[in-house]
C-alpha positions as CSV (number, residue, x, y, z in Angstrom):
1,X,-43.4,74.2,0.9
2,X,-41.8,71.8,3.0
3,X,-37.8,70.8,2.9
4,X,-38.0,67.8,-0.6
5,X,-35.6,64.7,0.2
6,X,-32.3,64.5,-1.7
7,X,-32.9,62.3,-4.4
8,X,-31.0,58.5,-4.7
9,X,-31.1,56.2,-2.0
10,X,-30.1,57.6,1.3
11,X,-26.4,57.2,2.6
12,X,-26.7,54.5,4.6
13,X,-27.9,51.9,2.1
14,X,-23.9,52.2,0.7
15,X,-22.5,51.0,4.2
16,X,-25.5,48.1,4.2
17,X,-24.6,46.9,0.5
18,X,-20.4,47.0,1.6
19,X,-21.5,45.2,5.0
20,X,-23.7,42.4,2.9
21,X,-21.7,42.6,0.0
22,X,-18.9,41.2,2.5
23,X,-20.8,38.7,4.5
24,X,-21.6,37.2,1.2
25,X,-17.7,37.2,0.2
26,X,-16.6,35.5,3.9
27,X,-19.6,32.7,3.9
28,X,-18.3,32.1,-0.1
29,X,-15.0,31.6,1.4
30,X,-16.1,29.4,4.4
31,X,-17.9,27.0,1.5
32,X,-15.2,26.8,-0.4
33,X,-12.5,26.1,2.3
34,X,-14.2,23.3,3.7
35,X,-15.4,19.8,2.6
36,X,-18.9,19.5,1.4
37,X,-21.0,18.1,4.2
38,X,-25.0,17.7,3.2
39,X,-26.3,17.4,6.6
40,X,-24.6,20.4,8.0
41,X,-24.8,22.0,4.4
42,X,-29.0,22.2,4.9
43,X,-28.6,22.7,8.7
44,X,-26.1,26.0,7.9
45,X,-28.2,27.2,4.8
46,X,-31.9,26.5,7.4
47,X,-29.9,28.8,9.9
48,X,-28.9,31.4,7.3
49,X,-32.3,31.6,6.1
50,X,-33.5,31.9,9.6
51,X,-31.3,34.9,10.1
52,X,-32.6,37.0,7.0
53,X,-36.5,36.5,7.2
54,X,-36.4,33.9,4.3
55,X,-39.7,31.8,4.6
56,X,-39.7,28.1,5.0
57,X,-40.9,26.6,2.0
58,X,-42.4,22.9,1.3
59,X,-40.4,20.4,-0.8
60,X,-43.1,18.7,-3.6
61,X,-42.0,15.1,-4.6
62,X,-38.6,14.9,-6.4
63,X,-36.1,13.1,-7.8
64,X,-32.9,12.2,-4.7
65,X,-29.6,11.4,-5.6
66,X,-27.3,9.6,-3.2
67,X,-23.8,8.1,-4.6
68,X,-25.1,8.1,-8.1
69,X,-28.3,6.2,-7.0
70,X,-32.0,7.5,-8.0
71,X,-34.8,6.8,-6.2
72,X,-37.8,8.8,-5.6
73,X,-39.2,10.1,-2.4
74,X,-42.1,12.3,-1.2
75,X,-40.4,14.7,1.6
76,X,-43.1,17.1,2.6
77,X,-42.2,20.7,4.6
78,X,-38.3,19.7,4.4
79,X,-36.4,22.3,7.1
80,X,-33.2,22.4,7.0
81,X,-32.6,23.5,10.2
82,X,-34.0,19.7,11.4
83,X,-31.8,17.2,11.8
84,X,-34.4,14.7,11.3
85,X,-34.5,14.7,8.1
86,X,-36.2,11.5,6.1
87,X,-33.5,12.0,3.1
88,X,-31.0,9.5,3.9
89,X,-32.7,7.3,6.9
90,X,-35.4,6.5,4.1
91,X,-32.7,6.1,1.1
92,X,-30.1,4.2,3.0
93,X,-31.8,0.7,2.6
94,X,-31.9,1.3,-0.9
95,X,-28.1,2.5,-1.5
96,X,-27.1,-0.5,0.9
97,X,-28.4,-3.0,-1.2
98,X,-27.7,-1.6,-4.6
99,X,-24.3,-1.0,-3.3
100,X,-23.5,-4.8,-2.2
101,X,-24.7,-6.1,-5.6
102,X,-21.9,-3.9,-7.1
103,X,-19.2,-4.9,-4.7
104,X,-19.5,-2.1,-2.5
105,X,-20.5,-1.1,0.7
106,X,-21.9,1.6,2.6
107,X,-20.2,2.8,6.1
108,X,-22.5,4.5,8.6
109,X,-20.0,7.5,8.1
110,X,-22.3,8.4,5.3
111,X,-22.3,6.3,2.0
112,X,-18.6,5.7,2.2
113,X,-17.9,3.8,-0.8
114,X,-15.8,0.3,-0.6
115,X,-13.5,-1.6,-2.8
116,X,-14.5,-4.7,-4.3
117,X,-12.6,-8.3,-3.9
118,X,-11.5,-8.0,-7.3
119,X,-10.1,-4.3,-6.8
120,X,-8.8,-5.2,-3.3
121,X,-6.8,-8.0,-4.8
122,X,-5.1,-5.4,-7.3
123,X,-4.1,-3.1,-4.9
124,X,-2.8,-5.1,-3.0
125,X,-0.5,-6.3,-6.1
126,X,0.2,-2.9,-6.9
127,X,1.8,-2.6,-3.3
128,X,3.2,-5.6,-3.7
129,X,5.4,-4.6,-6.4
130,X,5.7,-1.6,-5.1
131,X,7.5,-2.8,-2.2
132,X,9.5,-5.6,-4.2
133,X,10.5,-2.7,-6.3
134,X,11.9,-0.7,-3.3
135,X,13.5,-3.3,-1.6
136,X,15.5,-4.3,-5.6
137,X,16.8,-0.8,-5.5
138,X,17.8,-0.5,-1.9
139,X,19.8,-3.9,-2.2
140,X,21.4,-2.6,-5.9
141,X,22.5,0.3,-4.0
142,X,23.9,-1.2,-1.0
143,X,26.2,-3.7,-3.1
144,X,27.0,-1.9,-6.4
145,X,30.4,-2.1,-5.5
146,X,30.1,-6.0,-4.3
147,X,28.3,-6.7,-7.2
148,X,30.6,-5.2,-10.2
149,X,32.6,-7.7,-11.1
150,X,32.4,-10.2,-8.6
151,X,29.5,-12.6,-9.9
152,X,27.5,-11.7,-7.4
153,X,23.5,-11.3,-9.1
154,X,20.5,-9.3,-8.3
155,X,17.3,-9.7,-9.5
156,X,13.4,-8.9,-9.2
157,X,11.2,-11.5,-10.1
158,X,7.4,-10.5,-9.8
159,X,6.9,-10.1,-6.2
160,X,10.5,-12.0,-5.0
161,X,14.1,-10.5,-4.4
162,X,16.7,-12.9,-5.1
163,X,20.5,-12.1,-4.5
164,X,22.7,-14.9,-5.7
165,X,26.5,-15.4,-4.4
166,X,28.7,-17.3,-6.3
167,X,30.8,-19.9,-4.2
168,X,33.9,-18.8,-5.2
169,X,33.3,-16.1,-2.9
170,X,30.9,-17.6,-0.5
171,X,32.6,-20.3,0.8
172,X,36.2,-22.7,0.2
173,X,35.9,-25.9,-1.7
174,X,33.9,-28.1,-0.2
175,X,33.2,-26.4,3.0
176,X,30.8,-24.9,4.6
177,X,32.7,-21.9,6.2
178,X,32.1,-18.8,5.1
179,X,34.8,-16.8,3.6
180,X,35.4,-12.9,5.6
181,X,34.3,-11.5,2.1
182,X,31.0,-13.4,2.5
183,X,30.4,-12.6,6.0
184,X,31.1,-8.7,5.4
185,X,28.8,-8.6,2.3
186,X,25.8,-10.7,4.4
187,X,26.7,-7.7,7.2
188,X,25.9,-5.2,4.4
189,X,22.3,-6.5,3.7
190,X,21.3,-6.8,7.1
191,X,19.4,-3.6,7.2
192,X,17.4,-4.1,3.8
193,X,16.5,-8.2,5.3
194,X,15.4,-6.2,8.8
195,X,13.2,-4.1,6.8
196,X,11.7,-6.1,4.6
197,X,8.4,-6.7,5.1
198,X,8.4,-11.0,3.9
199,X,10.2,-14.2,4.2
200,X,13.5,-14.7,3.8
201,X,15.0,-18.3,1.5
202,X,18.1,-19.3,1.9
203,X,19.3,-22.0,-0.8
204,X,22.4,-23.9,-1.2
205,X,23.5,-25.2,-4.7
206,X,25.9,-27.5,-6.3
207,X,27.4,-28.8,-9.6
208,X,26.7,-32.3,-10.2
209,X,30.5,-33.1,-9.6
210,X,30.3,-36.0,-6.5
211,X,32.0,-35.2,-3.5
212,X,35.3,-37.0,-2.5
213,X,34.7,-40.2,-0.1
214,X,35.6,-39.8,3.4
215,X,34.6,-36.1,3.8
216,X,32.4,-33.9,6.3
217,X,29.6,-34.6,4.3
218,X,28.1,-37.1,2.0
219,X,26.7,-35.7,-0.7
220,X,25.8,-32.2,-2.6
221,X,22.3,-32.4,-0.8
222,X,24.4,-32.1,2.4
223,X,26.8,-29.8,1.0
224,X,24.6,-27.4,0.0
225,X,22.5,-27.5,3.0
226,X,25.1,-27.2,5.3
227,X,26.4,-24.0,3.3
228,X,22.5,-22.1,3.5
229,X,22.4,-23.0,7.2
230,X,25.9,-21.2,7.6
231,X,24.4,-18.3,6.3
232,X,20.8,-18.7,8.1
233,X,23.6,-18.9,11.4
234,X,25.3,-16.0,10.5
235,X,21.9,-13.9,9.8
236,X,20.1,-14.8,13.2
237,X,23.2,-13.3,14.8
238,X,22.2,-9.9,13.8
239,X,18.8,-10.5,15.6
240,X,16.2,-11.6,12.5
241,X,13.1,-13.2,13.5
242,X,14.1,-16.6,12.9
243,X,10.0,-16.9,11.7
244,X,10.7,-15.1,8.8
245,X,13.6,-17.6,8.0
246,X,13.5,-20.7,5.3
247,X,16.5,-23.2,4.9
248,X,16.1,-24.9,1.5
249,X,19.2,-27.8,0.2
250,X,19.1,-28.6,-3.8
251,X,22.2,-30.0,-4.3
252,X,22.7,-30.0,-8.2
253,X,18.7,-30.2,-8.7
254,X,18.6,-27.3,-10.0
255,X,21.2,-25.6,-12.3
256,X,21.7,-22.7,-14.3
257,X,24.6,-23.3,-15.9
258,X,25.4,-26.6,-18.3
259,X,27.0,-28.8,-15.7
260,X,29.2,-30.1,-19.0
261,X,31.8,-27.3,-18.8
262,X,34.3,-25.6,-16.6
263,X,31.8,-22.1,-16.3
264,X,28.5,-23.6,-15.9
265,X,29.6,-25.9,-12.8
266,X,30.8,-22.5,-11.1
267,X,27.2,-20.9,-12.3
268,X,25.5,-23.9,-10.5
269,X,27.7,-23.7,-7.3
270,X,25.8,-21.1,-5.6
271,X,24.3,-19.4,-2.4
272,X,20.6,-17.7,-3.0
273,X,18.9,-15.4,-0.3
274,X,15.3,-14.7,-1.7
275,X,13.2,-11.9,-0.2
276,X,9.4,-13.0,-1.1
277,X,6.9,-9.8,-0.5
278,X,4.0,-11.1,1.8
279,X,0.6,-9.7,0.7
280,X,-0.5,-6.8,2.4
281,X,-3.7,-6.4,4.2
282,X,-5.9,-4.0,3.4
283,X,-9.1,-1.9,4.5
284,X,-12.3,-2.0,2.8
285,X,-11.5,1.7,1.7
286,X,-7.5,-0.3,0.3
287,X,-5.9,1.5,2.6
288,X,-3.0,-0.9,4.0
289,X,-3.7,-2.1,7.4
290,X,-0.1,-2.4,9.7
């Protein structure tokens, strides 16, 4: 009798399972490594198949789903190893338009989905703010020591800035001058009004106390917008786009403090620099555009 096989597989089928067992471990780790692309998905699983005998099979009418849209197709003999495939050249038409009735649209990236107006517009709020938000707590950093104390006022007010100076600081009575105390301060924002991204108001206001006869000027309307152009002077000098830059006179037009006592004429007597955010542009994807 002749020499009887060893019974069990033969040795070499272990080193084949490890080898496969392997292969099957890397391409796991190749899929999950890298984004999920459907074109080169069916082209990498055509070639796999390819490579280990698999047969070609035909595709029988089915149900397609592209961006959460349904529509039905017949795609006969569907290789994945073509690149002309009919699955999104025949779809596309059909996500395009049921895309645009819903406010989006598609990019010919591949079915990159859009923003509408209405959830561009809130984006760009919520940058808006954002910024605003940034710019309050750069300024409340830069003068906490300015501000304790002094009168001097910071304040957010939806998408605007405003940092009020109290004249008894600003400028003498009367005058249009600014103090050393004023012109150190304004040298202290200069950075945060270079950065900011918006327009930049300067207002000048009075009590409603007339001015003396025979003076410089001849009323609080010139008063007060003699004192903001002293400080739009004294801002240009540091090399601000003068585009970016609004003079604005009220004169006692518009107090904040009764005008009928002692501490409300000094509320009303006043310098403002307002910051107001612009609104950002943005992408159709709301990605902001610089």
């Amino acid at each position: 009798m002749g020499k009887q096989a060893p019974a069990g597989a033969p040795m070499w089928m272990t080193t084949f399972a490890d080898l496969m067992s392997l292969l099957l471990t890397f391409f796991i780790l190749l899929l999950s490594f890298a984004e999920l692309d459907i074109v080169k998905y069916r082209q990498l699983a055509g070639a796999l198949s390819e490579a280990f005998g698999v047969a070609k099979e035909d595709k029988m009418t089915g149900m397609i789903e592209v961006d959460g849209v349904l529509g039905r197709k017949q795609s006969m003999n569907m290789d994945p190893t073509k690149e002309s495939m009919p699955i999104f050249s025949e779809l596309r038409p059909e996500v395009e338009a049921n895309a645009e009735g819903e406010g989006k649209e598609a990019s010919a990236a591949g079915q990159m989905p859009t923003l509408s107006k209405e959830e561009l517009e809130k984006q760009a709020e919520v940058l808006k703010q954002r910024k605003t938000r940034e710019l309050y707590e750069k300024l409340t950093s830069e003068l906490k020591e300015e501000v304790a104390g002094s009168g001097i006022q910071i304040q957010r007010l939806g998408g605007e800035v405003v940092i009020s100076f109290p004249s008894d600081i600003s400028f003498p009575s009367g005058s249009s001058a600014l103090t050393s105390q004023f012109d150190q301060i304004i040298d202290r924002i200069i950075p945060a009004l270079k950065s900011a991204d918006g327009e930049i108001f300067v207002s000048g206001h009075t009590d409603d106390v007339p001015l003396a006869g025979g003076g410089q000027y001849q009323s609080n309307w010139d008063l007060s917008a003699a004192r903001a152009t002293g400080v739009v002077h004294r801002i240009l000098e540091h090399g601000i786009d003068p585009k970016k830059i609004t003079v604005q006179g009220y004169g006692d037009s518009r107090p904040i403090g009764d005008n009928g006592t002692v501490e409300g004429r000094s509320k009303n007597r006043r310098v403002e620099i307002s910051i107001v955010a612009i609104e950002p542009k943005l992408d159709p994807m709301g990605n902001e555009v610089q």
